[in-house]
N, CA, C and O atoms as a printed pandas DataFrame, in Angstrom:
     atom_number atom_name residue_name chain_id  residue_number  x_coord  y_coord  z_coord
0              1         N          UNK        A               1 -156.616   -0.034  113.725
1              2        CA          UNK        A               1 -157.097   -1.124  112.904
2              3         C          UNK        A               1 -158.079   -2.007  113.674
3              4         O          UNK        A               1 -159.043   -2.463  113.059
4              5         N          UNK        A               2 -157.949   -2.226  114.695
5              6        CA          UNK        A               2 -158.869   -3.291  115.222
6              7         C          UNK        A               2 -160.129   -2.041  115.942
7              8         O          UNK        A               2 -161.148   -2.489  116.467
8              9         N          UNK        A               3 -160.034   -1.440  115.915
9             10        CA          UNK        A               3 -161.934   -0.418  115.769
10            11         C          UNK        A               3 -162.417   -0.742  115.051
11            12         O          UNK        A               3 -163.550   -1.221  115.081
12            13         N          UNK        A               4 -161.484   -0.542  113.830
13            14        CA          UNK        A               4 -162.393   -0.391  112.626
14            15         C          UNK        A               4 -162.961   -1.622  112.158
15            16         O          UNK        A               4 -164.000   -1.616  111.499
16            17         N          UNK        A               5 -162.178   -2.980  112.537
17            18        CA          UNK        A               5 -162.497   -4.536  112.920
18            19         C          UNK        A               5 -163.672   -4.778  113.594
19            20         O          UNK        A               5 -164.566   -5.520  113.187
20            21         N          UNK        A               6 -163.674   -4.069  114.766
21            22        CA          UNK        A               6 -164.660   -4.130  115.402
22            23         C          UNK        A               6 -165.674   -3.620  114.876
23            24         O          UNK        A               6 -166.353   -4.578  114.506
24            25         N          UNK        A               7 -166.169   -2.719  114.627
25            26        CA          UNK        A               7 -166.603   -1.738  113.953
26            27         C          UNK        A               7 -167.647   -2.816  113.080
27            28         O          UNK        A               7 -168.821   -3.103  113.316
28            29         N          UNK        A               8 -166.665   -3.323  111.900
29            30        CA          UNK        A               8 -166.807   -4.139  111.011
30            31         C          UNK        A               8 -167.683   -5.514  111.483
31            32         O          UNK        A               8 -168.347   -6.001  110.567
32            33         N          UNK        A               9 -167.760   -6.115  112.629
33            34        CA          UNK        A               9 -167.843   -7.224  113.003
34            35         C          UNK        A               9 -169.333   -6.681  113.371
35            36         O          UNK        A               9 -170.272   -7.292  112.860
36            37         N          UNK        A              10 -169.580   -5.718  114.113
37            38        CA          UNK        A              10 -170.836   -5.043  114.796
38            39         C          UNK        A              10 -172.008   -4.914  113.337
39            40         O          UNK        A              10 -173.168   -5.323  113.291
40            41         N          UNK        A              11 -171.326   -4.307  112.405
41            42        CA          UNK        A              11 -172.360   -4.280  111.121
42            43         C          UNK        A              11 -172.708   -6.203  110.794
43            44         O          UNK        A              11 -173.782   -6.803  110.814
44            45         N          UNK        A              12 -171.486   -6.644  110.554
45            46        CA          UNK        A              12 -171.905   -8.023  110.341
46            47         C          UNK        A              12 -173.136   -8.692  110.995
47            48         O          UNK        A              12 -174.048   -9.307  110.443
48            49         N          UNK        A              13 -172.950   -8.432  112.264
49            50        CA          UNK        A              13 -173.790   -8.595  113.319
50            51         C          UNK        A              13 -175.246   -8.101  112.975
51            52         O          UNK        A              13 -176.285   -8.756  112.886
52            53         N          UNK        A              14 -175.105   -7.266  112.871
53            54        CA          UNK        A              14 -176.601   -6.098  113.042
54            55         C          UNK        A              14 -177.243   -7.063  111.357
55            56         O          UNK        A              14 -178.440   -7.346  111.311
56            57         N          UNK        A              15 -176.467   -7.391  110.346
57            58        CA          UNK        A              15 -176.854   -7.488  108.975
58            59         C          UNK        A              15 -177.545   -8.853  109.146
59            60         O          UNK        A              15 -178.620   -9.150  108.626
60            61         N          UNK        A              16 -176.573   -9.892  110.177
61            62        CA          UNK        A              16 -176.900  -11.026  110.242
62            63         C          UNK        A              16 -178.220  -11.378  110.901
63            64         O          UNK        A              16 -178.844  -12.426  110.739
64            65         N          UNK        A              17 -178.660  -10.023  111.910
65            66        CA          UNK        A              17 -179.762  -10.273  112.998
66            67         C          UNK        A              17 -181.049   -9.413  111.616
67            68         O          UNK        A              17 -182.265   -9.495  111.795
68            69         N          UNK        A              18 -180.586   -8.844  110.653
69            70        CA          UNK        A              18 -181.804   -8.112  109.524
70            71         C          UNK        A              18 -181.983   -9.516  109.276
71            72         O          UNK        A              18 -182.811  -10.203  109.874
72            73         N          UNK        A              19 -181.257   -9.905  108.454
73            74        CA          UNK        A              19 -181.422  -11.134  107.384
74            75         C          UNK        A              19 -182.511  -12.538  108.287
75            76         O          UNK        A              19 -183.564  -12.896  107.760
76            77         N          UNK        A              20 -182.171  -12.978  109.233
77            78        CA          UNK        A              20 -183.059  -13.677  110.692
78            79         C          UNK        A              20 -184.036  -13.031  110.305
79            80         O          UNK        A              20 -184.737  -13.741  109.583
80            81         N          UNK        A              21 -184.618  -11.551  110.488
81            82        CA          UNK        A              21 -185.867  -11.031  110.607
82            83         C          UNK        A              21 -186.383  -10.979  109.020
83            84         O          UNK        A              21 -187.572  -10.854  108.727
84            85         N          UNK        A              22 -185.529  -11.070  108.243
85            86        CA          UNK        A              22 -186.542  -11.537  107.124
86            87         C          UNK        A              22 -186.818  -12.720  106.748
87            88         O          UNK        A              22 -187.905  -12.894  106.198
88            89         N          UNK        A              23 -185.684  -14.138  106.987
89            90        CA          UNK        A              23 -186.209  -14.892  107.250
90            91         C          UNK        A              23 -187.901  -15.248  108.022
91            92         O          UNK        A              23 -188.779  -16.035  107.668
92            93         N          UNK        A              24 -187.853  -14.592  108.813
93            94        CA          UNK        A              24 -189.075  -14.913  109.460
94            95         C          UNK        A              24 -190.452  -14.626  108.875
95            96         O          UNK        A              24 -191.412  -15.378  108.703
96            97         N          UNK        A              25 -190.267  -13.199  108.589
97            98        CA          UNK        A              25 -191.603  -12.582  108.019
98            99         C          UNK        A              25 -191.944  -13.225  106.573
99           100         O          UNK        A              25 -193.025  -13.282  105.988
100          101         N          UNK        A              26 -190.320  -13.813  106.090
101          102        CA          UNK        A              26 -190.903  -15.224  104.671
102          103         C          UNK        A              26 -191.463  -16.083  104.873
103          104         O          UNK        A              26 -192.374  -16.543  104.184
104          105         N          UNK        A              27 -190.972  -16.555  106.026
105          106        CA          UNK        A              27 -191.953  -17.598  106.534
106          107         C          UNK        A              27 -193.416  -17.237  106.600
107          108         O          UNK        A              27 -194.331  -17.907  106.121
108          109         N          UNK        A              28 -193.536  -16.001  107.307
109          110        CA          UNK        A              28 -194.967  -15.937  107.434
110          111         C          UNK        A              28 -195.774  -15.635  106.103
111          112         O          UNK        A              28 -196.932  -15.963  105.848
112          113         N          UNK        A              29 -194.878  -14.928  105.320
113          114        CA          UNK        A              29 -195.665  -14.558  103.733
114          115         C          UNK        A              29 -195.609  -16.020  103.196
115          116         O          UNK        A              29 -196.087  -16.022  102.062
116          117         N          UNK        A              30 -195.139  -17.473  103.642
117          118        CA          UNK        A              30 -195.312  -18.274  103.012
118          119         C          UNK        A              30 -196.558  -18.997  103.224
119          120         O          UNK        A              30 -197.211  -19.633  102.397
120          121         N          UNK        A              31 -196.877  -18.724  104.952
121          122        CA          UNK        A              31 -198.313  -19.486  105.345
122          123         C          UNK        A              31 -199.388  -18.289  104.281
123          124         O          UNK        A              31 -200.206  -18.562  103.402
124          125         N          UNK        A              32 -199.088  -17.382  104.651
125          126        CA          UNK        A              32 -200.463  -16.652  103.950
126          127         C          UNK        A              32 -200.430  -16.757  102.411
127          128         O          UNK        A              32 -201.473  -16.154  102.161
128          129         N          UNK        A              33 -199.900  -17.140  101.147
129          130        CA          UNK        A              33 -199.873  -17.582  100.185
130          131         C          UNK        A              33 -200.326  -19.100  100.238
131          132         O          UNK        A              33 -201.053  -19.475   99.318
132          133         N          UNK        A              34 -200.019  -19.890  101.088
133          134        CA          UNK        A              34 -200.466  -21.110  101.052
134          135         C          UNK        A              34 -201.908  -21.198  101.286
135          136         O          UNK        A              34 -202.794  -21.733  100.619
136          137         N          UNK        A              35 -201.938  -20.548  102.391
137          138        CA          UNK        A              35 -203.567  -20.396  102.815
138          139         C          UNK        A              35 -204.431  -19.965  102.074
139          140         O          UNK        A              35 -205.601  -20.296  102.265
140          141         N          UNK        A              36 -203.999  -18.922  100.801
141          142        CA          UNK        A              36 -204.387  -18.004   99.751
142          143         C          UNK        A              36 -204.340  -19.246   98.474
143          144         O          UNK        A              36 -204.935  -18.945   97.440
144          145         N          UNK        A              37 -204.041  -19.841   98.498
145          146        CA          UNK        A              37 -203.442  -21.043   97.226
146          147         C          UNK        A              37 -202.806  -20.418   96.443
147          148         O          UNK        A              37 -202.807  -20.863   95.295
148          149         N          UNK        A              38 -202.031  -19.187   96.709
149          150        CA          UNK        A              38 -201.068  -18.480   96.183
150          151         C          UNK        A              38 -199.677  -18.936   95.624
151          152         O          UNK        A              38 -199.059  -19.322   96.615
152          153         N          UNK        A              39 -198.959  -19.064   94.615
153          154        CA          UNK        A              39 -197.686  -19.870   94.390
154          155         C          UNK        A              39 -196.421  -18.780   95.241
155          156         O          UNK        A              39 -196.210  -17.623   95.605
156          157         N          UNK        A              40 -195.841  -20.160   95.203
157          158        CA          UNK        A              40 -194.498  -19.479   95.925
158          159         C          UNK        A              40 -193.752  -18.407   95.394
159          160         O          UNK        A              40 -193.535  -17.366   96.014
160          161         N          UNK        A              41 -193.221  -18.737   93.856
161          162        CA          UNK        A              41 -192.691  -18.087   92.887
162          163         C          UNK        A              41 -193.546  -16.734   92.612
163          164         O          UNK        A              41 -194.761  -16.861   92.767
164          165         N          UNK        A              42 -193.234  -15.902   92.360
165          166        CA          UNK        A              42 -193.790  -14.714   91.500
166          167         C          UNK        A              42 -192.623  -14.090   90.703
167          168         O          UNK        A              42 -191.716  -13.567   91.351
168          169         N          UNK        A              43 -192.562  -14.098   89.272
169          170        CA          UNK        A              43 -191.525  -13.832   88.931
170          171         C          UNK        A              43 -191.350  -11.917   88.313
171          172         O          UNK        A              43 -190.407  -11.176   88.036
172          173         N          UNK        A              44 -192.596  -11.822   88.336
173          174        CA          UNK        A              44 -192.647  -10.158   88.159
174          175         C          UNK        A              44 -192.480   -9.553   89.341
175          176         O          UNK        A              44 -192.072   -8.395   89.253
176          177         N          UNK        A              45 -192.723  -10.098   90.756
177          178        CA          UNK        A              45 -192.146   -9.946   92.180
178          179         C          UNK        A              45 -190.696   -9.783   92.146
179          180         O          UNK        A              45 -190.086   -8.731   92.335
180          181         N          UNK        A              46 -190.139  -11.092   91.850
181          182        CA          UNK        A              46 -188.383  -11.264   91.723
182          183         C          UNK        A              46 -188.061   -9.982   90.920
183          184         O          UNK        A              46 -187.337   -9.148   91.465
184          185         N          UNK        A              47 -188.454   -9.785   89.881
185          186        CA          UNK        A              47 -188.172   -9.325   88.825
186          187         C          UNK        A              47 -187.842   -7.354   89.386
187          188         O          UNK        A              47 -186.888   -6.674   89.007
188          189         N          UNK        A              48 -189.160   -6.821   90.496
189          190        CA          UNK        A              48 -189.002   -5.847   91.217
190          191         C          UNK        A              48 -188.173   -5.623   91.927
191          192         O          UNK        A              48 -187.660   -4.568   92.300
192          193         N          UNK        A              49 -187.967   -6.863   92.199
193          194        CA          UNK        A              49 -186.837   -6.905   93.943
194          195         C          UNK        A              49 -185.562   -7.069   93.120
195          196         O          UNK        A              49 -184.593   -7.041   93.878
196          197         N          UNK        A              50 -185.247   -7.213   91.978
197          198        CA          UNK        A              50 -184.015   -7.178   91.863
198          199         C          UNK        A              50 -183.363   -5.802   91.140
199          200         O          UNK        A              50 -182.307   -5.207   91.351
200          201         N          UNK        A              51 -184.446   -5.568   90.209
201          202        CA          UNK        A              51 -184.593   -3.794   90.182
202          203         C          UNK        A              51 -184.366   -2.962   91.350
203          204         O          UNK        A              51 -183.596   -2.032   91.108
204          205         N          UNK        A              52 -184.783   -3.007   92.499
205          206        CA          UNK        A              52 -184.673   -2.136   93.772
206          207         C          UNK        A              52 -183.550   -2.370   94.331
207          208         O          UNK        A              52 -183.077   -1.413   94.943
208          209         N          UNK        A              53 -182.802   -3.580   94.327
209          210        CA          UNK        A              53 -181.401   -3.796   95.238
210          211         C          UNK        A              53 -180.666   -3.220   93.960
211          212         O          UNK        A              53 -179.837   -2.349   94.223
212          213         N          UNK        A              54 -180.799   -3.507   92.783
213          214        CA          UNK        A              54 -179.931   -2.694   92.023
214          215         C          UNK        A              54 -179.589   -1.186   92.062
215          216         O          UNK        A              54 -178.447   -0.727   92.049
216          217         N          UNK        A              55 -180.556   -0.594   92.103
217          218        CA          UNK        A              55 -180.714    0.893   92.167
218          219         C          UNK        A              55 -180.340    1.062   93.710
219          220         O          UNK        A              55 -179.131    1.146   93.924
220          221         N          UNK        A              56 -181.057    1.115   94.648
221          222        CA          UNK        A              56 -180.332    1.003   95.596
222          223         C          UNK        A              56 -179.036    0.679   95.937
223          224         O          UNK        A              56 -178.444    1.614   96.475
224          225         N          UNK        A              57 -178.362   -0.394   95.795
225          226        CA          UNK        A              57 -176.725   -0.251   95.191
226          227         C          UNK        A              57 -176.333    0.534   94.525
227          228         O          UNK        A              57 -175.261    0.938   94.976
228          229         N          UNK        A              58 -176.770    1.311   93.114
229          230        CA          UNK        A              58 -176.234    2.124   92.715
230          231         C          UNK        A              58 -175.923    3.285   93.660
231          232         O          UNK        A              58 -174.774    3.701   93.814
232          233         N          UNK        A              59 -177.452    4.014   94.559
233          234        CA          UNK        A              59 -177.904    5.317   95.210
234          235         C          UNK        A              59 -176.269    5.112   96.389
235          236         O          UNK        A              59 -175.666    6.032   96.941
236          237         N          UNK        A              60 -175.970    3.728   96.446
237          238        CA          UNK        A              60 -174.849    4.272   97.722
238          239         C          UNK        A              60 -173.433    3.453   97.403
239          240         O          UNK        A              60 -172.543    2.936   98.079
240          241         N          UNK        A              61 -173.750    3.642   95.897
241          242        CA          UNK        A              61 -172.165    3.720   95.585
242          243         C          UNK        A              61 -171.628    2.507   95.819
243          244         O          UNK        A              61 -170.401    2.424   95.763
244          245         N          UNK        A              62 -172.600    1.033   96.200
245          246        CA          UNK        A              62 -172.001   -0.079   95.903
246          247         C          UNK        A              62 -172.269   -1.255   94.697
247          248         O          UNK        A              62 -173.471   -1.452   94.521
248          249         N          UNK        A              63 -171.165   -2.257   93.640
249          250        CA          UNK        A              63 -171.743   -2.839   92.972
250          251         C          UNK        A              63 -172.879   -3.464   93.152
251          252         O          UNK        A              63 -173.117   -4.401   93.915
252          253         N          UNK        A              64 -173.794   -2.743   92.195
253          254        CA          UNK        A              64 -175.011   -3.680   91.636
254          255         C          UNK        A              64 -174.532   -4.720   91.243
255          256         O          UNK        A              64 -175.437   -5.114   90.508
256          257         N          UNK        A              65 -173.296   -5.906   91.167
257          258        CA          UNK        A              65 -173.425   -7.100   90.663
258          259         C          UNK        A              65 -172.958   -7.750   92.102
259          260         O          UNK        A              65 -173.383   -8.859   92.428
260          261         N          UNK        A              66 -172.239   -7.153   92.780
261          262        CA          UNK        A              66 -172.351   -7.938   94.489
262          263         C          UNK        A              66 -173.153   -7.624   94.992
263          264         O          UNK        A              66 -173.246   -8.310   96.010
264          265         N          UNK        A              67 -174.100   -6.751   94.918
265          266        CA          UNK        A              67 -175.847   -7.004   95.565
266          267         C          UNK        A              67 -176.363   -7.784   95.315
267          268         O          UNK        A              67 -177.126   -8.414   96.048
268          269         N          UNK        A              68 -176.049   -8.040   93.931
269          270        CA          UNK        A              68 -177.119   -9.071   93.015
270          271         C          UNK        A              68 -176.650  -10.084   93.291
271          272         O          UNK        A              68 -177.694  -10.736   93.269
272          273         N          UNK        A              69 -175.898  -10.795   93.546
273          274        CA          UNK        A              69 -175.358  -11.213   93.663
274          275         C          UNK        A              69 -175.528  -12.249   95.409
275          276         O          UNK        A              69 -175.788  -13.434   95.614
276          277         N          UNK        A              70 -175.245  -11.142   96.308
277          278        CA          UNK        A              70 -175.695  -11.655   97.872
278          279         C          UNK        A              70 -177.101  -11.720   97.539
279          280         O          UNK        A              70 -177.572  -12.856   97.600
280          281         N          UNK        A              71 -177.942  -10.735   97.181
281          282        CA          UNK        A              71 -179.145  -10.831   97.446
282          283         C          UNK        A              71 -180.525  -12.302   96.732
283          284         O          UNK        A              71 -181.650  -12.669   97.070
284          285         N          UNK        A              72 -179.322  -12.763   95.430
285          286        CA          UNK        A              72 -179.883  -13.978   95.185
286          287         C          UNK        A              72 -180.185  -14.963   95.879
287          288         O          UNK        A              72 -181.213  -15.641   95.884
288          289         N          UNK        A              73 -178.565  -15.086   96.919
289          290        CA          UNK        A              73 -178.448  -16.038   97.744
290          291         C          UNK        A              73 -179.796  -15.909   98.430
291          292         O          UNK        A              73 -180.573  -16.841   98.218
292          293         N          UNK        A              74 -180.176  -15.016   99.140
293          294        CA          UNK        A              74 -180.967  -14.579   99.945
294          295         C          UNK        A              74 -182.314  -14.946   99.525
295          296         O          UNK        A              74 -183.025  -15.944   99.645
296          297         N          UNK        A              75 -182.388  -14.146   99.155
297          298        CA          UNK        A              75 -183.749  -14.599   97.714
298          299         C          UNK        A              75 -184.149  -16.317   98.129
299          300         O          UNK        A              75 -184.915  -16.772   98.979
300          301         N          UNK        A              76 -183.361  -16.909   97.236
301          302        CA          UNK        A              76 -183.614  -18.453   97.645
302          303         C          UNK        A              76 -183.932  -19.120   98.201
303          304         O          UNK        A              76 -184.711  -20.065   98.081
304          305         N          UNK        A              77 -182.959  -18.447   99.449
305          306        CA          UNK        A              77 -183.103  -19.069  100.973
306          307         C          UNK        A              77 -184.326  -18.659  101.490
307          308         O          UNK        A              77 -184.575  -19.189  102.572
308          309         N          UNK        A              78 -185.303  -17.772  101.012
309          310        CA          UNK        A              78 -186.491  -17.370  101.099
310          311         C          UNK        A              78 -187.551  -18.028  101.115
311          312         O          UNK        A              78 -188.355  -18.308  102.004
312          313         N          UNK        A              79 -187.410  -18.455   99.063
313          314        CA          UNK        A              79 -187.734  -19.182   98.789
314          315         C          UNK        A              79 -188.480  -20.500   99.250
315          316         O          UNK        A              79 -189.692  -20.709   99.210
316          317         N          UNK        A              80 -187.391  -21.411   99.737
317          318        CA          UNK        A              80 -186.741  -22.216  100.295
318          319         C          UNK        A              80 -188.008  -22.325  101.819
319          320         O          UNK        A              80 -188.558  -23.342  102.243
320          321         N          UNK        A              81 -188.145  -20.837  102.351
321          322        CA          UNK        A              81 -188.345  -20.768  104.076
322          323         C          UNK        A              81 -190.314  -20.600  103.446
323          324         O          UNK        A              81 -191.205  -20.652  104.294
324          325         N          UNK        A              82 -190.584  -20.455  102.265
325          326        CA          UNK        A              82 -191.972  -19.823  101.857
326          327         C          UNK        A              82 -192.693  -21.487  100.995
327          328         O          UNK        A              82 -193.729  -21.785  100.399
328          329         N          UNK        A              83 -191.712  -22.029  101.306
329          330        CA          UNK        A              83 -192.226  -23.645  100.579
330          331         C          UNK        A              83 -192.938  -24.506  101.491
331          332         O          UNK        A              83 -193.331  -25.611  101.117
């Protein structure tokens, strides 16, 4: 049990150091939209990205409504880093 803990803690890890690296590169898609006088929002953008985590959740067998779900959060906090 505690491998598989471990195990568990190491993905957390690795997911927590993805999520940082997209943080960042939002940031940077936020200067180049600004610089562009580009809006923050794109909702036919959102609208893709939530199509793809869906299907993708489906392709590996996890709920599409707890993807959708984390990945809103995420989304936001994007948002949020592109303002």
């Amino acid at each position: 049990m505690d491998e598989i803990r471990k195990q568990i803690k190491e993905i957390d890890k690795k997911q927590i150091k993805l999520i940082a690296e997209r943080m960042q590169l939002s940031k940077k898609l936020g200067q180049i939209k600004k610089e562009n006088g580009l809006p923050v929002k794109d909702d036919k953008r959102e609208k893709e990205l939530y199509e793809f985590w869906r299907g993708t959740a489906k392709e590996n067998g996890v709920s599409p409504e707890l993807v959708e779900k984390i990945w809103e959060l995420i989304l936001e906090e994007s948002i949020l880093t592109q303002s």
